[in-house]
C-alpha positions as CSV (number, residue, x, y, z in Angstrom):
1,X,14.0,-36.4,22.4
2,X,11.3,-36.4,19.7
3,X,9.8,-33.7,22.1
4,X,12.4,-31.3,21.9
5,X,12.9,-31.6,18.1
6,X,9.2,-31.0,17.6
7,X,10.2,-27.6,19.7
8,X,13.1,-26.8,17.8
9,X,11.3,-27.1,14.6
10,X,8.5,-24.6,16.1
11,X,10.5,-22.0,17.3
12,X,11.8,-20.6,13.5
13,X,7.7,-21.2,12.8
14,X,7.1,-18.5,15.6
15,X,10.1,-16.3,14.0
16,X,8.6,-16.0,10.9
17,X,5.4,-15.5,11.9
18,X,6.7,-12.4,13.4
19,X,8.8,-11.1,10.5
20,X,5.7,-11.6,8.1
21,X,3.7,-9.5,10.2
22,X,6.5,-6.9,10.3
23,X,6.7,-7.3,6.7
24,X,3.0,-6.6,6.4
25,X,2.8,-3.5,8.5
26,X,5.6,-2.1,6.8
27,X,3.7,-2.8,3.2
28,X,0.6,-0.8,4.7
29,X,2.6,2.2,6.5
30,X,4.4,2.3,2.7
31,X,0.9,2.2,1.2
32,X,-0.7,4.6,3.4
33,X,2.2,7.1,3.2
34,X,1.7,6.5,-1.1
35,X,-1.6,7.7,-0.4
36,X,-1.1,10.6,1.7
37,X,1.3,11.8,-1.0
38,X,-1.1,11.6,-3.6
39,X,-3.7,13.7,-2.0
40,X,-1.5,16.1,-0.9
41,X,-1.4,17.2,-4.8
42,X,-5.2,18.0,-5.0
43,X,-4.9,20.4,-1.7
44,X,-4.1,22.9,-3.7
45,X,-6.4,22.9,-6.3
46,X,-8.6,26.2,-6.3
47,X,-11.7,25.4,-6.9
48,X,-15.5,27.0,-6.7
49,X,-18.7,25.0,-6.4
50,X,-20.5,25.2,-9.9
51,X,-17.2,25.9,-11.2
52,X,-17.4,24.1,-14.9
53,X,-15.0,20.9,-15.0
54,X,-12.3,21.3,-17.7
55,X,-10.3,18.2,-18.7
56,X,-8.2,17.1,-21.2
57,X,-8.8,13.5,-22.6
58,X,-6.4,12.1,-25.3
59,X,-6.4,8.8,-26.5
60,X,-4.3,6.8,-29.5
61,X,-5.2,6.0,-32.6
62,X,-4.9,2.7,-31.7
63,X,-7.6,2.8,-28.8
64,X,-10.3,4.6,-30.9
């Protein structure tokens, strides 16, 4: 008896094993997608070698 209640209590162990590592994959493929998306807005950038650099840097009052 105590055999097949040790089982029982295993199996949901076994199921949620395998949800978390659905849940994982699902966090990387959303990550990696995230990514993917962010770099596909510097794709377009038109840009020469020796090119000067031109940025813009504000910062508040507060941070100076």
């Amino acid at each position: 008896m105590l055999k097949y209640l040790t089982i029982a209590l295993l199996i949901p162990m076994n199921l949620s094993a395998a949800s978390n590592e659905e849940t994982l994959q699902y966090i990387i493929a959303d990550y990696q997608a995230q990514c993917e998306k962010a770099q596909e807005d510097f794709r377009d950038i038109n840009y020469k070698e020796g090119d000067p650099v031109i940025a813009e840097l504000e910062l508040s009052e507060d941070k100076i």
